[in-house]
N, C-alpha and C positions, 0 to 999 in steps of 0.2 A: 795595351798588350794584355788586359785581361780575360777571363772566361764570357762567354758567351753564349743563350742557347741556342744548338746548330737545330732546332724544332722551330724553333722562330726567327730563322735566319734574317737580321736586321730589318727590323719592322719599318713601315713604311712611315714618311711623314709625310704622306700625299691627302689626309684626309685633311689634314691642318691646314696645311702649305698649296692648296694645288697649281696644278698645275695652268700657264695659259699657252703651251704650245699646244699646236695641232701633233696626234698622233700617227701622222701620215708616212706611208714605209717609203724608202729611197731606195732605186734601183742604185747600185755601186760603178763607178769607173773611175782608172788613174787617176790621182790627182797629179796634180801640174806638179806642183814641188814636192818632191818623195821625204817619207818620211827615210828616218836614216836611224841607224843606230851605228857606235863605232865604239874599238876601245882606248882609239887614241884622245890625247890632252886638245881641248880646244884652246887657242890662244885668245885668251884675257888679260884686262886690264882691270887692277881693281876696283872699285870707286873708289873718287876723292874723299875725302873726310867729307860729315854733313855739314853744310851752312849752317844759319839760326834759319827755324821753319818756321816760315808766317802761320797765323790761327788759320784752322780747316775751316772751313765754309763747307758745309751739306745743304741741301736743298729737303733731305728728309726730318720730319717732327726726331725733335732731341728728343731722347728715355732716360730716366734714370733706367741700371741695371738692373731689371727684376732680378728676383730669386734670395734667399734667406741660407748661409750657411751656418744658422744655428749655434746655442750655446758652445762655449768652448769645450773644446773635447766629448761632450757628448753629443756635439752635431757630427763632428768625423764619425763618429764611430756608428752611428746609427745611418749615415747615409754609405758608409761601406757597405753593412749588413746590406742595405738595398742594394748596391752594385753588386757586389760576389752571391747573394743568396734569396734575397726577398721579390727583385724583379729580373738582377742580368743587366746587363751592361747597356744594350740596347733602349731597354725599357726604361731602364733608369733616367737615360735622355729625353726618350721621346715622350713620358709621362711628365718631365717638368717643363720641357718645348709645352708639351699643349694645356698645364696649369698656369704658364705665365704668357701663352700667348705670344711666347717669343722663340727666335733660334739662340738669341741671344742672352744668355742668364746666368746669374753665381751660384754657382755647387761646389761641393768636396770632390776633393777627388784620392782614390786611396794612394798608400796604404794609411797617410794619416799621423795619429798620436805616438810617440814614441821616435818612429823611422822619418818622417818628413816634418820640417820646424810648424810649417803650413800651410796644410791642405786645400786653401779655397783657390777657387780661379774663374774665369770668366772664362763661361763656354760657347764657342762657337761652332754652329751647327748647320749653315750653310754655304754654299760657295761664294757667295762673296763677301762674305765676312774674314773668309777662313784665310784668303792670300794674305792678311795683314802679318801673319807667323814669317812671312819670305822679306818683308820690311827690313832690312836689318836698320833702319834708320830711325824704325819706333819701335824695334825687341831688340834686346838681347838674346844668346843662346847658350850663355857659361850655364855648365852643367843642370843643362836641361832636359837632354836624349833621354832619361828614363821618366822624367815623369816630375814628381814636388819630392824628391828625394835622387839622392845619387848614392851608386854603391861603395862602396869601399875601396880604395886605390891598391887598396894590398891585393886585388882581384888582379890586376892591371901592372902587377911589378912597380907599382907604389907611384906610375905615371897618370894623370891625368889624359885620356886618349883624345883621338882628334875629334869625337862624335860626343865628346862634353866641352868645345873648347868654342868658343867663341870670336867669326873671324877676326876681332880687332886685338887679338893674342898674337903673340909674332910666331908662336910657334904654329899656329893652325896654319898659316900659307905656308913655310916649308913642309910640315906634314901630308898635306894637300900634296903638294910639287912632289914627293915622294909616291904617292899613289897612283898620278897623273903619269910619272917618271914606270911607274910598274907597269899599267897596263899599254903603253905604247912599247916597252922593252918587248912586251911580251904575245903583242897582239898577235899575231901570225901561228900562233898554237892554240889559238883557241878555237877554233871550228876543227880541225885534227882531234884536238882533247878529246872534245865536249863528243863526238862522233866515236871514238874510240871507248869512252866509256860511259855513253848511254849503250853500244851495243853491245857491252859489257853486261850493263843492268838490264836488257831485253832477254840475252842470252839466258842468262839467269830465272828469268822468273819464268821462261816456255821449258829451259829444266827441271826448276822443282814443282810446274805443275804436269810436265809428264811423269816424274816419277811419286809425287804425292797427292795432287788433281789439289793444292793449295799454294800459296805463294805471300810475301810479304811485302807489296810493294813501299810501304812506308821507310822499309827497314833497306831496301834494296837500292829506293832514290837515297837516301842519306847517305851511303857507301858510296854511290856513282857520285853523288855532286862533289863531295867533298876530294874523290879522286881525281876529278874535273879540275877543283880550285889547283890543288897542289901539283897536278901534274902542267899543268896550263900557266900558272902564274908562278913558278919555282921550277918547274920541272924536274919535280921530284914523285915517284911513285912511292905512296905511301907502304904498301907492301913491302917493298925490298928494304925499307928501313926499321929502325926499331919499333917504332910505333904502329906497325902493322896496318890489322885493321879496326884498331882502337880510336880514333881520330873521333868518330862520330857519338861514341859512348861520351869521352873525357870533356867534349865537348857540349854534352846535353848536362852535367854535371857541375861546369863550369858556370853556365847560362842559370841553373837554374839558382846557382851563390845568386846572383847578381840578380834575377828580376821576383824571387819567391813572395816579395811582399805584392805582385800583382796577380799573385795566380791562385785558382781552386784547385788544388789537388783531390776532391775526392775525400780526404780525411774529415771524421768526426768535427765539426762547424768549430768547438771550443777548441779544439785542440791547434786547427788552421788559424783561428784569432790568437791564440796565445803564441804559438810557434813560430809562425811566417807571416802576419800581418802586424806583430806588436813589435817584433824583435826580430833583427838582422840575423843569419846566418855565419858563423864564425866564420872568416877565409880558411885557415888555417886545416878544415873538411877537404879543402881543393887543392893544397898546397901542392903534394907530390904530381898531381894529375896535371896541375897548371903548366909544372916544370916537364911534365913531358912533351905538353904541348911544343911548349917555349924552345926546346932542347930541337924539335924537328923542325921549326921553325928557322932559329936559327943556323941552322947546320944547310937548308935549302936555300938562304936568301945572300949568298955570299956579293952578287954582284951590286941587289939591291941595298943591300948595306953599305956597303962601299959607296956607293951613290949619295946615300942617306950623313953620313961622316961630310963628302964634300960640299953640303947644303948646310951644314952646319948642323944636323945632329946626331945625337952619339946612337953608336950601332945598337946598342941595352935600348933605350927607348922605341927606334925605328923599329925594330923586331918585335916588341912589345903589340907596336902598331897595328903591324903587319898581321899578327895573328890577331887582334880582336877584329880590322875589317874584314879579315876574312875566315873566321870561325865565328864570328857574332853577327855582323853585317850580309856577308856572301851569302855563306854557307846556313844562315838563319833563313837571310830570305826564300834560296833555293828550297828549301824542304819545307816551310809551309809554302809558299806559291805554287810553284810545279802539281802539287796535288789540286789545290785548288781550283789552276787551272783547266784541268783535264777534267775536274767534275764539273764545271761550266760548258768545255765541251765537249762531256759526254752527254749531257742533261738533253746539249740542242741536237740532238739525233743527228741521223743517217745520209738528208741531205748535203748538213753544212761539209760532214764527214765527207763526202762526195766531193762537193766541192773544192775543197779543202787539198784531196786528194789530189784531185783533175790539177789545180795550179800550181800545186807544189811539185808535180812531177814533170808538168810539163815546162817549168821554170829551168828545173833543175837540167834536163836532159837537153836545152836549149842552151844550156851553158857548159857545153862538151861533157854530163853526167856527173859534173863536182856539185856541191855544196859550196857558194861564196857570195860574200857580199854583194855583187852586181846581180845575182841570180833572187835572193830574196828579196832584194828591192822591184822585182817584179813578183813578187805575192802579194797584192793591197790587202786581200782580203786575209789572209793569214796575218800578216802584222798589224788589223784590225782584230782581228781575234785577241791576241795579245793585251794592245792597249784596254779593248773591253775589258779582259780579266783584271789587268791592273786597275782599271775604274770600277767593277763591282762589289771586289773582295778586296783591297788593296792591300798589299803583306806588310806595310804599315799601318796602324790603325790610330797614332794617336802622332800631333806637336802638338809643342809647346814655346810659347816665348813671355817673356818679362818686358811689361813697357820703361821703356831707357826715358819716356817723358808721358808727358797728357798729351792725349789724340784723340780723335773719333774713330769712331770704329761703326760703318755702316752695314747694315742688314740688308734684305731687297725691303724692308716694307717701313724701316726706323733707325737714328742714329743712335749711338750711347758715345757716352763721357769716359773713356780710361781714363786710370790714374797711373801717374808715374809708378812702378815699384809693383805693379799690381800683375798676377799670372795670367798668362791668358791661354786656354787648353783648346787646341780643335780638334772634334772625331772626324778623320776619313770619311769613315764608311757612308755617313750622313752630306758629308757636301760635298761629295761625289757622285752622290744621288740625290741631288737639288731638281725637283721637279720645275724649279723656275730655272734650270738652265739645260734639262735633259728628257729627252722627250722619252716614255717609257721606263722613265729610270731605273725601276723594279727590275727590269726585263735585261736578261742577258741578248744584244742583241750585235749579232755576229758582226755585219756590215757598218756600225756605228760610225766607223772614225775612216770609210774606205770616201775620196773625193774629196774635193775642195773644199765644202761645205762641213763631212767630216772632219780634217782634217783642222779646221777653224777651232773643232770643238777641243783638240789635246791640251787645248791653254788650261781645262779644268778638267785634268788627269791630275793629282798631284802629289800622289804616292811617296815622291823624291825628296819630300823636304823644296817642292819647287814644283811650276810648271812645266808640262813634259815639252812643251813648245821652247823651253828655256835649258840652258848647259851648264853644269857644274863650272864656276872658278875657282882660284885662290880665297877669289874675296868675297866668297857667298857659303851658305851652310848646306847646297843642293848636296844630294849623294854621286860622291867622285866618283862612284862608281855605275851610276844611273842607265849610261849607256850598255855598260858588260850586261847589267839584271839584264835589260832589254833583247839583246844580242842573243844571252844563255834560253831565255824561253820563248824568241823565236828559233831556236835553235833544235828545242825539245820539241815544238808541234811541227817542225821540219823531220826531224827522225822517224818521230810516231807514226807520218802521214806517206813516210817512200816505205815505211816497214808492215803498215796496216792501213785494211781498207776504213774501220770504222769500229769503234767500241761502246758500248752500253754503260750506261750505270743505273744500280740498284742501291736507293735509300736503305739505310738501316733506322729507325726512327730512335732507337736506342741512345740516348744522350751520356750515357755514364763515362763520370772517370774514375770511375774504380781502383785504377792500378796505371796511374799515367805512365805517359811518353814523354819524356822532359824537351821544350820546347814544340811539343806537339800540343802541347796546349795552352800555348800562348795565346792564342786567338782560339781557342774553341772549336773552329769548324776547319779545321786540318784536318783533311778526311785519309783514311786508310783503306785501298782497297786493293786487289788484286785484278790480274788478268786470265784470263781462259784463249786459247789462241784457237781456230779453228781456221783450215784454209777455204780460200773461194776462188772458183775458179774464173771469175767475174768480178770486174769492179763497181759495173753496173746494180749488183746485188748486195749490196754490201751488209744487208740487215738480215742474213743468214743465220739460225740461229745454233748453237750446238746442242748437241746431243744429250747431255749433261749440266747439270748447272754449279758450278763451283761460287761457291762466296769465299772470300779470304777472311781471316781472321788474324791477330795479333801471334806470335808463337805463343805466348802462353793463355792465348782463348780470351781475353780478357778486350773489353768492349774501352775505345779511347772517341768519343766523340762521334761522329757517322761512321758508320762501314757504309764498305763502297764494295760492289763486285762490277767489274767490269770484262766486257765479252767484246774481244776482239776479232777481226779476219785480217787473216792474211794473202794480200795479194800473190798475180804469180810475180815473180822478179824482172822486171825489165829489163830488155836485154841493154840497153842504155839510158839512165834515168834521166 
């Protein structure tokens, strides 16, 4: 979840690693068994405890772990400098992948001396290394979701939440059953929501760019998502209650208590090593803000509460819950992904937009003009769109697990020896773009996962804390809430694509963070950009261009990562979609 540079958006390990697929393009058709998203609980059974595990047999040459993490405390500290400042996140990897020859190898990882006991971990940097984090019979996961340090509990109303808990903890499967218990109470308002208030945030930004010719779409999705969350899974509108339209502030304020030992702010190098890389953040900064979270939280979740009491736990914790998976988990992932997205396919032009267009309309209006679940289950290509986004840029970028014993741990090309007790870190972004398992990996490529053969390939999506071919339980650490991500951003290239024919995007090469957006620069290339609406009176045309060229910028002009301008058309409206 650290900085990254959006100039060198993750570098390739293809020169290292290549590849021995053919590059060969696939025409798309239904596959046999539809992909699905849903927000209800699927019914599981947890595993049994593990047996004793006979010794692993590999057939690959055993390695010791390359890689050196250095003098004590002056190796953290100096291979941070390389991660936040000297190469970038990226580079940091892919320059020790190709000195040791391996995907596999020990680094530091920050923030390090002071805030985490100990920094080293074995890094895994391909996909078939990477599944062994989903193991739970060779990792642990107690408080692990951030990283070789955990924050403060007093962030948390002094609980332990369910995304530090590990499922052999009794509380993590009534927690779980509490979130599983949420989104089926409440599934039936979430395509109404999520429709009602992205038309909200479209309404919005073709206002302030008639009346300003700028607009703020960063600022404008974080209002929509989060009125999405609360109205959708509480049925509460934030508006009419105390907390306005503050939600989205208290909560980038909150986020940033808890994650600042992994981030570049932009500040003078000493002053970020001294401030938020050596030394925690008081809670005590978020107190009052926390409590209003908390306060609307509480005040909207009366039924799930009450649910939460007859599960055996207490309403204080269950609300505690409740707002960090959904103001840290949700609503985190919704505001970096969702842009992400859209610059993925804005990037793939006019075509796909077309496309795109033609099935999501003619989906839709095949299904008496609503938006529902039977009706996007006939968009393959649209909810291949999707999963690609989720496998290029994934809105998680790092696990973690702790071996519970000694294991092997296989590479495609070598095995290594863990040890009991010892970290083990994998980056996303890299073994999700495993050229030994993805043909083009670089390449955002629309149709990836449309057919049978596509569809083979979601086992190595794995965003979720899990395989996308695989479903959150009780008794696993996948995201309870995997299916809603899924759902919420097919839902968003469904809006975009009844309401526009097609939109542009223009790079800003500009990297700075000057003057961040908290949570916006978690991952670095959260892009911010705006829209320009021009109408067309053909769909056919869709790369019409306007008259004018608006770029967006942040309200106070200040540059966070890419700018983005994006140039939309608007179809005419069907008279039945």
């Amino acid at each position: 979840m650290a900085l990254s540079s959006p100039a060198n958006f993750l570098p390739s390990l293809q020169l290292q690693f290549p590849s021995q697929r053919s590059s060969k393009t696939r025409s798309y058709r239904l596959a046999v068994r539809p992909i699905t998203a849903s927000v209800s609980e699927k019914p599981s059974v947890p595993p049994p405890p593990a047996a004793a595990v006979p010794p692993q047999k590999t057939k690959l040459p055993v390695r010791k772990i390359p890689g050196d993490c250095g003098l004590p405390f002056i190796g953290p500290i100096k291979d941070r400098q390389d991660y936040f400042y000297n190469q970038g996140r990226d580079e940091y990897f892919k320059s020790r992948a190709q000195k040791y020859q391996s995907t596999v190898f020990r680094a530091n990882m920050p923030p390090g001396n002071f805030i985490s006991s100990n920094p080293n971990v074995v890094v895994l940097l391909d996909g078939k290394s990477f599944p062994v984090l989903f193991d739970l019979s060779k990792v642990e996961k107690k408080d692990l979701f951030a990283g070789t340090y955990m924050p403060s509990t007093e962030l948390t109303g002094g609980y332990r939440v369910l995304s530090y808990l590990d499922p052999s903890e009794p509380s993590h499967g009534k927690l779980k059953r509490l979130v599983f218990f949420l989104l089926k109470a409440r599934r039936d308002h979430v395509i109404p929501e999520f429709h009602a208030s992205y038309t909200e945030l479209f309404d919005t930004l073709e206002s302030q760019l008639a009346s300003n010719g700028k607009a703020s779409f960063g600022e404008a999705n974080e209002q929509a998502a989060f009125n999405f969350l609360a109205r959708s899974l509480y049925g509460a509108n934030p508006a009419d209650t105390k907390l306005g339209s503050d939600g989205p502030k208290l909560i980038g304020k909150w986020v940033l208590m808890q994650i600042s030992p992994l981030l570049v702010l932009g500040l003078p190098k000493l002053i970020e090593e001294l401030v938020i890389h050596s030394f925690r953040l008081p809670p005590i900064l978020i107190k009052k803000d926390y409590q209003k979270l908390y306060d609307f939280f509480y005040q909207s979740s009366t039924s799930t509460l009450e649910e939460a009491e007859r599960i055996g736990i207490s309403k204080e914790e269950a609300c505690h819950n409740l707002l960090f998976i959904t103001c840290f988990n949700s609503f985190g992932g919704m505001k970096i992904f969702f842009p992400n997205m859209l610059k993925w396919i804005g990037r793939a032009g006019s075509k796909l937009h077309t496309e795109l267009a033609q099935e999501i309309r003619s989906a839709v209006k095949s299904n008496g003009g609503e938006v529902t679940m039977a009706a996007m289950e006939q968009m393959p290509l649209m909810k291949s769109v999707v999963y690609e986004s989720l496998r290029i840029e994934p809105p998680v970028a790092s696990q973690y697990g702790r071996a519970k014993r000694d294991f092997i741990v296989e590479s495609h090309d070598a095995a290594f020896e863990v040890k009991e007790g010892e970290l083990l870190f994998g980056y996303h972004p890299f073994a999700t773009k495993d050229p030994k398992i993805f043909d083009r990996p670089e390449e955002f490529v629309p149709s990836r996962f449309v057919g049978e053969e596509g569809e083979e390939k979601l086992r190595h999506v794995l965003w979720s804390n899990g395989p996308e071919t695989e479903s959150p339980t009780v008794g696993n650490k996948q995201c309870a809430g995997k299916d809603f991500v899924v759902l919420a951003s097919r839902l968003l290239v469904v809006e975009l694509f009844l309401r526009y024919d097609s939109f542009e995007i223009e790079d800003d090469p500009v990297p700075s963070v000057n003057h961040p957006r908290l949570l916006s620069v978690i991952h670095a290339a959260t892009p911010f950009f705006g829209v320009m609406i021009v109408k067309s009176s053909d769909l056919s045309s869709p790369s019409q261009q306007p008259s004018r060229n608006t770029s967006l910028r942040r309200d106070d002009n200040q540059a966070i990562g890419p700018l983005f301008a994006v140039i939309a058309t608007q179809p005419q409206r069907l008279s039945s979609p």
